[in-house]
C-alpha positions in Angstrom: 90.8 121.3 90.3 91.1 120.5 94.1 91.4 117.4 95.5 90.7 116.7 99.0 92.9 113.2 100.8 90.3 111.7 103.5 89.8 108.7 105.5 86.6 107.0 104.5 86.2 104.1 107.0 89.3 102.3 106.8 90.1 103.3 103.4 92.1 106.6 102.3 90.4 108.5 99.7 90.6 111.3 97.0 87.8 113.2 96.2 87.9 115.5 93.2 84.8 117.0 91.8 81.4 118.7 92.4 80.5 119.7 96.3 76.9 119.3 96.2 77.3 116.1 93.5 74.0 114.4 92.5 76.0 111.7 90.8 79.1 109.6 92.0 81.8 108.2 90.0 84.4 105.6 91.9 87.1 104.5 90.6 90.1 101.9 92.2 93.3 101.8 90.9 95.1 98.6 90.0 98.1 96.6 91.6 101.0 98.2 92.3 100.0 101.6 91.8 99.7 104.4 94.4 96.4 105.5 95.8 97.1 108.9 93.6 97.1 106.5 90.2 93.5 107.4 88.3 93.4 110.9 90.2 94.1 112.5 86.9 91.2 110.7 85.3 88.7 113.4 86.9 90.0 116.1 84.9 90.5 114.4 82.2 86.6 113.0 81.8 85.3 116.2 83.2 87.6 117.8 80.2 85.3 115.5 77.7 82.0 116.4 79.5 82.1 119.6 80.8 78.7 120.2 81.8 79.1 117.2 84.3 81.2 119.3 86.5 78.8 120.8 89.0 77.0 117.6 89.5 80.1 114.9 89.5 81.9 113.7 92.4 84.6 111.2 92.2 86.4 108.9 95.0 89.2 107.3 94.7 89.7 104.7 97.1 93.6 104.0 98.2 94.1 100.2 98.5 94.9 99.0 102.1 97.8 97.0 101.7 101.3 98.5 101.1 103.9 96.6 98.4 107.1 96.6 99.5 109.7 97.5 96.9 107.3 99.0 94.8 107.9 102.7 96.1 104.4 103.5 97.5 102.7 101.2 95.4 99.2 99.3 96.7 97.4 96.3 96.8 93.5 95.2 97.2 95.1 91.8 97.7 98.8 90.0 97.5 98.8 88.2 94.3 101.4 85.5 93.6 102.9 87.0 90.2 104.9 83.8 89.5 101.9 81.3 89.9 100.1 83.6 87.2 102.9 84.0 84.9 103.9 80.3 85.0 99.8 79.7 84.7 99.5 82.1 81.5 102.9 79.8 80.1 101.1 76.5 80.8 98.0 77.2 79.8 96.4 76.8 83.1 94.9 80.2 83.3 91.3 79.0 83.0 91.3 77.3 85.6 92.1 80.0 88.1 88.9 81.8 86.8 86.9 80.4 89.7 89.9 80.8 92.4 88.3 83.4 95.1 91.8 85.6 96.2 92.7 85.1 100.0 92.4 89.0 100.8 89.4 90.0 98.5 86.9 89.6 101.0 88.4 92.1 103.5 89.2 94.5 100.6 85.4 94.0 99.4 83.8 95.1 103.1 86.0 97.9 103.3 85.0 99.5 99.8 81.1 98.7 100.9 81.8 100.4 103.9 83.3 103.7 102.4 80.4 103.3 99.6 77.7 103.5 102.7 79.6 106.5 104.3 79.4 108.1 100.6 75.8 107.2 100.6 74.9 109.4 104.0 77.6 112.1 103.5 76.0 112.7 99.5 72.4 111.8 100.4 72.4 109.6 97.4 70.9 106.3 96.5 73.5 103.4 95.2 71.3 104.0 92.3 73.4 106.7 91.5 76.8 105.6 91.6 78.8 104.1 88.6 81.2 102.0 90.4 84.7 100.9 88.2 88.5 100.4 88.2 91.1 99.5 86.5 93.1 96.2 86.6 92.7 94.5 90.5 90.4 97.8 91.2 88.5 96.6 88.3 87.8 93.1 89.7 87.2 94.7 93.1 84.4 96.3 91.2 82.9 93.6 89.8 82.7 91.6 93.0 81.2 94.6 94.9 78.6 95.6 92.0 77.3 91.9 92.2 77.0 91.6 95.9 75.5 95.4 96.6 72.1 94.8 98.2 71.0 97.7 95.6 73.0 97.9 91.9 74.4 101.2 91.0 73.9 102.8 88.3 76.8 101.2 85.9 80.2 99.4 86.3 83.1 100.2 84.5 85.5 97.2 84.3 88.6 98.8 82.5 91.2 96.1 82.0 90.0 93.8 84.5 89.7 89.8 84.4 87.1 86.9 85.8 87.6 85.6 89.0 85.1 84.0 91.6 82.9 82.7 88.4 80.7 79.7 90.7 80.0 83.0 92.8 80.0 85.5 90.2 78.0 83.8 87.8 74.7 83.7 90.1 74.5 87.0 91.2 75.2 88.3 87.7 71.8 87.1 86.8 70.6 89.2 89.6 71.9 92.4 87.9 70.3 92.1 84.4 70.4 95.3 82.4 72.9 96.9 84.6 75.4 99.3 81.8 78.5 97.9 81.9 81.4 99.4 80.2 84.4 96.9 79.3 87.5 97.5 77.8 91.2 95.4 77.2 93.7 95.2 75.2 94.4 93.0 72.6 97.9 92.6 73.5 98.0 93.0 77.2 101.0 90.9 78.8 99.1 91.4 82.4 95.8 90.2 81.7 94.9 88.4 79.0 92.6 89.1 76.1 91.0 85.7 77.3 90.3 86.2 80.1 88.6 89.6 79.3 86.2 87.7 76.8 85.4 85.2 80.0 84.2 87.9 82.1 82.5 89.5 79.2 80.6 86.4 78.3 79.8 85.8 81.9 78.0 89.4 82.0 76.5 89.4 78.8 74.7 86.2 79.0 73.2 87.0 82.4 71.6 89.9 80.8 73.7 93.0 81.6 74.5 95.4 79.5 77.9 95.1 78.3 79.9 98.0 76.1 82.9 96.2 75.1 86.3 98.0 73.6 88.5 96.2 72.3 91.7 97.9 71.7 95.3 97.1 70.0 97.4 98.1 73.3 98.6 96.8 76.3 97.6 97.0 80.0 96.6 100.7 80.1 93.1 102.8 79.7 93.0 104.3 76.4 91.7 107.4 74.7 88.5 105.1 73.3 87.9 103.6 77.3 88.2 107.7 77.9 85.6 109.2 76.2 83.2 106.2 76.4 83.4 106.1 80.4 82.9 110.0 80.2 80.0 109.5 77.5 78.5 106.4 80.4 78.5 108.9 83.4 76.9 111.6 81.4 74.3 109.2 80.2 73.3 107.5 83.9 74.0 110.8 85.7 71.0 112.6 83.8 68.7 109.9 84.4 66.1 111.5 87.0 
């Protein structure tokens, strides 16, 4: 499977998948990682659904902001690892649910702006993309999918956390119904299971639709996040 490296706006991107797509799948990898981090995902849910090949395109957005000392590794924004690991120790973690990041809102234009430039290039509503991520590309996701002018057509929030919850919380109300697909692990030493059941009580009572998996691992994307995220883009990409 070929995968073409682009610039999208200011954002590098991988595409992988179908040329003529009817449905968009994008996906942003987590903190540290290199832009090439959920690349292999493509295969590995077009493996599960098959038939989505020829109609499937994924992006997969590169973060802007280099790490050093994490050899090629990216951020959406800096995050201060200490202040979260001495907040998790204290117990203070709650309280930084409502803490906006200093560098989200730059990192949030930028993926609306490749999102727009995959709108023209495809010819396709925002009604058909499913926009997700995994970890900080998770929480990217989640801020952009309640701020879109238009919803897309699911978010998948794979080991993500709440943040921004005064703005959040409003413009979840807004997205009502939307298909959400949610997963964590029970003992991830990242993100905690908490905060996971934060967000997904912050979704689920303004009225989206929330698949939640819990799962007894870490900070990862298991086999059960696999083939429900695979099962999710089959369902929304057949809806006419």
């Amino acid at each position: 499977m070929n995968t073409l490296t682009t610039q999208m706006g200011e954002l590098n991107c991988r595409i992988v998948g179908a040329e003529n797509p009817s449905f968009v799948v994008v996906l942003c990898h987590g903190y540290g990682a290199p832009g090439t981090d959920l690349v292999p995902m493509a295969r590995e849910l077009l493996y599960l659904k098959p038939d989505l090949a020829d109609r499937v395109r994924f992006l997969f957005p590169e973060a802007p902001l280099t790490l050093p000392g994490f050899f090629g590794g990216r951020a959406w924004w800096q995050i201060d690892v200490a202040r979260y690991e001495r907040a998790m120790r204290t117990g203070e973690l709650r309280d930084m649910r409502t803490e906006v990041p200093e560098g989200l809102a730059p990192s949030r234009r930028k993926l609306m702006a490749l999102l727009e430039l995959a709108q023209v290039e495809t010819g396709l509503p925002m009604s058909r993309f499913l926009i997700g991520g995994f970890s900080q590309g998770a929480m990217l996701a989640t801020d952009v999918t309640l701020r879109l002018e238009e919803a897309p057509a699911g978010l998948a929030a794979l080991s993500g956390t709440l943040l921004c919850e005064e703005e959040w919380l409003p413009r979840a109300a807004k997205r009502a119904g939307l298909p959400v697909l949610q997963s964590h692990g029970r003992i991830d030493p990242i993100l905690p299971y908490q905060a996971a059941e934060w967000l997904r009580e912050l979704l689920e009572e303004s009225g989206l639709d929330v698949e939640f998996i819990p799962f007894d691992g870490a900070h990862t994307i298991p086999g059960e996040s696999m083939i429900a995220l695979a099962s999710l883009i089959e369902r929304l990409a057949t809806v006419d």
